[in-house]
C-alpha positions as CSV (number, residue, x, y, z in Angstrom):
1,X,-57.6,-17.1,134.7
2,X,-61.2,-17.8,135.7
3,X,-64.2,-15.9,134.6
4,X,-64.3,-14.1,137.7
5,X,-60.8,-12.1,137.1
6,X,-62.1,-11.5,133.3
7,X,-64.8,-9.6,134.9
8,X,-62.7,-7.3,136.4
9,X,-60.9,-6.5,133.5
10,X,-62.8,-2.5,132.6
11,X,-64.4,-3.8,129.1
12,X,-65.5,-2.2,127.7
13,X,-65.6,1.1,130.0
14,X,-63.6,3.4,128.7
15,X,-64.9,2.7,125.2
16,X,-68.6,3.7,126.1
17,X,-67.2,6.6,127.7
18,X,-65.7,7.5,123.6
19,X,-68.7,6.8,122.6
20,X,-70.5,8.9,124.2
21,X,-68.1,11.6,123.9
22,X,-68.8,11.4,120.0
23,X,-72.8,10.9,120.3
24,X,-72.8,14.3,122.3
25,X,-70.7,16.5,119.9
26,X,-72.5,15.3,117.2
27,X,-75.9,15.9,118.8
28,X,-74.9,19.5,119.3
29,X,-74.3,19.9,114.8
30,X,-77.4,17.8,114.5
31,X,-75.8,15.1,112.3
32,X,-78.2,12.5,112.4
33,X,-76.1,9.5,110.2
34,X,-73.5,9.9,113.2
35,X,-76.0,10.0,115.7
36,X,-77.6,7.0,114.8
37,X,-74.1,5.1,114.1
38,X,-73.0,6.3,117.4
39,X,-76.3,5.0,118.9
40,X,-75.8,1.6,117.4
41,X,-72.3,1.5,118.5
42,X,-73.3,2.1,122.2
43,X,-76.1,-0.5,122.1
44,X,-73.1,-3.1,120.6
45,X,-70.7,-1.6,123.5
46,X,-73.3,-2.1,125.9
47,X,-74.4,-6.2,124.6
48,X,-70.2,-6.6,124.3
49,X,-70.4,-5.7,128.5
50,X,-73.1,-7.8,129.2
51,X,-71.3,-10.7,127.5
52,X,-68.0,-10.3,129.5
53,X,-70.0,-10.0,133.0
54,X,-72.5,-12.6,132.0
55,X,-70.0,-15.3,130.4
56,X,-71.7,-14.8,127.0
57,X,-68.9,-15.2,124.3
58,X,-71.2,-15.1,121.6
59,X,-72.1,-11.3,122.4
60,X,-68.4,-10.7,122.9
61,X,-68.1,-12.1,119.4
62,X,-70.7,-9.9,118.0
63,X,-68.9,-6.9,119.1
64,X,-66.0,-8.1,118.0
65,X,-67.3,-7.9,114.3
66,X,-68.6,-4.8,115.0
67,X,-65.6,-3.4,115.6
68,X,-64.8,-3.7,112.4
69,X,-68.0,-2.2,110.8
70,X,-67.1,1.0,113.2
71,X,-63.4,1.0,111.9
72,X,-65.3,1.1,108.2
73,X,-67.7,3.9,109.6
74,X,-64.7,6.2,110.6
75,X,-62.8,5.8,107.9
76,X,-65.5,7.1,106.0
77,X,-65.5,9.5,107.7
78,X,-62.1,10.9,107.6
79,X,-62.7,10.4,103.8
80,X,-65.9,12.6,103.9
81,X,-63.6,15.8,105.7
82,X,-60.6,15.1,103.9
83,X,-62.9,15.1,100.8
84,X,-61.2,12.2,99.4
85,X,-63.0,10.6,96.4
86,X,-65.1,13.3,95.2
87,X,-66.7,13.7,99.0
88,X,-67.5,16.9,99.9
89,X,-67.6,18.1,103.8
90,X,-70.0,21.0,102.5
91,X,-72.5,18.5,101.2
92,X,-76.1,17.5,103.6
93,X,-74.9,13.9,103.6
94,X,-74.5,13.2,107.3
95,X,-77.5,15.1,108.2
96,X,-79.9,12.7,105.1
97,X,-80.0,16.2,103.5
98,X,-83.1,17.5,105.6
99,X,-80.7,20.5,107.3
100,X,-77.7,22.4,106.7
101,X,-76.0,21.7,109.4
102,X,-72.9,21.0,109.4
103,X,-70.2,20.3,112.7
104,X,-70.4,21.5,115.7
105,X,-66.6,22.4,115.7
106,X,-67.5,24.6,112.7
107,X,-67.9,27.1,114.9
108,X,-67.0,26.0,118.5
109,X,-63.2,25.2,117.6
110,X,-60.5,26.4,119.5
111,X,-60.0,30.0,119.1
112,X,-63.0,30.2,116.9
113,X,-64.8,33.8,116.7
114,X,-68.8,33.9,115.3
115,X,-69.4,36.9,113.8
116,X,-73.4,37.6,113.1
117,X,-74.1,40.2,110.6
118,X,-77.5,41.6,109.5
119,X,-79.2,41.5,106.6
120,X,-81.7,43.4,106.4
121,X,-82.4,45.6,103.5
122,X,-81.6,42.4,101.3
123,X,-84.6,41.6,99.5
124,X,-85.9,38.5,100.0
125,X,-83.1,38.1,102.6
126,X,-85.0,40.2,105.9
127,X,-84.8,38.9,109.4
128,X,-81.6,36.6,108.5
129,X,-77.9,36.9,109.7
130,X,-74.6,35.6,107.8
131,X,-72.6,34.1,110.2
132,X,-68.6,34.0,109.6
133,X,-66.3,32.2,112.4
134,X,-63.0,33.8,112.0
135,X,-59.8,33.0,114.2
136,X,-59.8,29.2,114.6
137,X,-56.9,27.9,115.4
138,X,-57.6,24.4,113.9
139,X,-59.8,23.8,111.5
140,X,-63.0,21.9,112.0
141,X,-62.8,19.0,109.4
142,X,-58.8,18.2,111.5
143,X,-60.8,18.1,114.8
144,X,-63.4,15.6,113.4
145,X,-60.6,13.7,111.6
146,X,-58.8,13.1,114.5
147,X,-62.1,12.3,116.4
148,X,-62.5,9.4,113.9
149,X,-58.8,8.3,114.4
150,X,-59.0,8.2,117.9
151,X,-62.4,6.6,117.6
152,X,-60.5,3.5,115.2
153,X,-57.7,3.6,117.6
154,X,-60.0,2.8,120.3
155,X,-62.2,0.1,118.2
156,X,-58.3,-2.0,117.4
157,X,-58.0,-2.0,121.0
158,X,-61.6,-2.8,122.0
159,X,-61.1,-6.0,118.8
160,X,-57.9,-7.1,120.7
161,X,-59.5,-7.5,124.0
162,X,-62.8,-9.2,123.0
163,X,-60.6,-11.7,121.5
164,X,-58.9,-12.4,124.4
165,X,-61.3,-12.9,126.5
166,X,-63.4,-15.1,123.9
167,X,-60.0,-17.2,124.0
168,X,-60.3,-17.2,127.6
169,X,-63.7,-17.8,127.9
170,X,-63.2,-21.6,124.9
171,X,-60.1,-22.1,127.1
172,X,-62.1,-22.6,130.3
173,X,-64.8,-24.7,128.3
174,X,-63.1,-26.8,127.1
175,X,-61.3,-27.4,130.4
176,X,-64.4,-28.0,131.6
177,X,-65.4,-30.4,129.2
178,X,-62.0,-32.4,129.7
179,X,-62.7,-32.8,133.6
180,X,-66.6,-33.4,133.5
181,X,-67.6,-30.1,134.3
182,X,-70.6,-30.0,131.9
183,X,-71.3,-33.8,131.5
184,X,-75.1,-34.5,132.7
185,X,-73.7,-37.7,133.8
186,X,-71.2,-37.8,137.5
187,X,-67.8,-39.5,136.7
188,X,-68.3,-42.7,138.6
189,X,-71.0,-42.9,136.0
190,X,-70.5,-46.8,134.6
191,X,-72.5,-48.1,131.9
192,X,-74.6,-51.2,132.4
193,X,-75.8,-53.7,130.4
194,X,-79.3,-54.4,129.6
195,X,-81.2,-56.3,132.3
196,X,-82.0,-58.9,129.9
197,X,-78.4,-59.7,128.6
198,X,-77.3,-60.6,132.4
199,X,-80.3,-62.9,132.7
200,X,-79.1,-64.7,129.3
201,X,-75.2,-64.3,130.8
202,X,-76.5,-65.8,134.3
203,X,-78.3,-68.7,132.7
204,X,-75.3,-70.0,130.1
C-alpha cells in the first residue's frame, strides 16, 4: 500500500464532521469549556488530515494522543450529567461560572414544550419570566450522554486508524531505507581510497 492509496482512505472526514456537530449544539447553550475543547479537537482533527495527505506521521501521531485526551474529556463529561462523584449538571462549571446557561437540549429536546410565565407583580422580580419545558420525551443530560458516547466511540475508531496508517507510513520507510531510496549516495556508489595510499600502493 503506497502513500498514495493511504490518501484516499476519508481520515479523518467523518470525524470533523462529529466535531462539528458537537461545537454547534454547544454554541447554541453557550458552554464555553466545550466550546473551546471542541475547538481544540478540530484544530488536532484538522493537523491529523494534513499529516495523512502530506506524509507527516508525526502529526498523525499527535492526534493519535489526542484521541485519548478527548476520550478523557467525554468521560467527564458523562460523569458531570450522570452527576457521578459529587458533580452536579446544575452547577456553572462548563460555562467558567460567568452564565447560567446550561444545554441547549434543556429545552430543545424532543418533545420538549417552553412554557414562559410572567412575573410581574413580584417585587424585585419585574420584567422577568420563569421558564418551565414540560413534555420531553428524553431528558437532556441522556441526549448529552450519548453525545459524549458517540463522541468516544468515534475517537477509538479515529485511534485505530491513525495507527495504521503510522504503521504504513514506518513500513514504507523503512522499505525505502532497505533499497536506497533515501541514501544521498546512488548505489553504484563505491568507496575509494585516499589518493595518497594508491601512490604509496603504486610505488611498493
Amino acid at each position: 500500500v503506497g502513500p498514495e492509496t493511504v490518501t484516499l482512505l476519508p481520515f479523518p472526514s467523518p470525524f470533523q464532521l462529529a466535531a462539528l456537530e458537537r461545537q454547534v449544539f454547544d454554541f447554541l447553550g453557550y458552554q464555553w469549556a466545550p466550546i473551546l475543547a471542541n475547538f481544540l479537537h478540530i484544530i488536532i482533527v484538522i493537523l491529523g488530515l494534513f499529516g495523512t495527505i502530506q506524509y507527516r506521521p508525526r502529526y498523525i501521531v499527535v492526534y493519535a494522543i489526542w484521541t485519548a485526551i478527548w476520550v478523557t474529556w467525554n468521560i467527564f463529561i458523562i460523569c458531570f450529567y450522570l452527576e457521578v462523584g459529587g458533580l452536579s449538571k446544575d452547577s456553572e462549571l462548563l460555562t467558567f461560572n460567568i452564565s447560567r446557561h446550561q444545554s441547549w437540549w434543556s429545552e430543545n429536546g424532543p418533545g420538549c414544550v417552553r412554557k414562559e410565565a410572567s412575573m410581574s407583580g413580584i417585587k424585585g422580580l419585574d420584567n422577568h419570566s420563569y421558564i418551565s419545558v414540560i413534555g420531553c420525551a428524553l431528558e437532556y443530560r441522556y441526549i448529552e450522554v450519548m453525545h459524549s458516547s458517540f463522541q468516544i466511540l468515534v475517537a477509538l475508531v479515529g485511534f485505530v486508524y491513525a495507527c495504521y496508517v503510522v504503521s504504513v507510513f514506518t513500513e514504507e520507510e523503512d522499505s525505502f531505507d532497505f533499497i536506497g531510496g533515501f541514501d544521498p549516495f546512488p548505489l553504484y556508489h563505491v568507496n575509494e581510497k585516499p589518493t595518497n595510499l594508491l601512490f604509496k600502493q603504486t610505488y611498493l
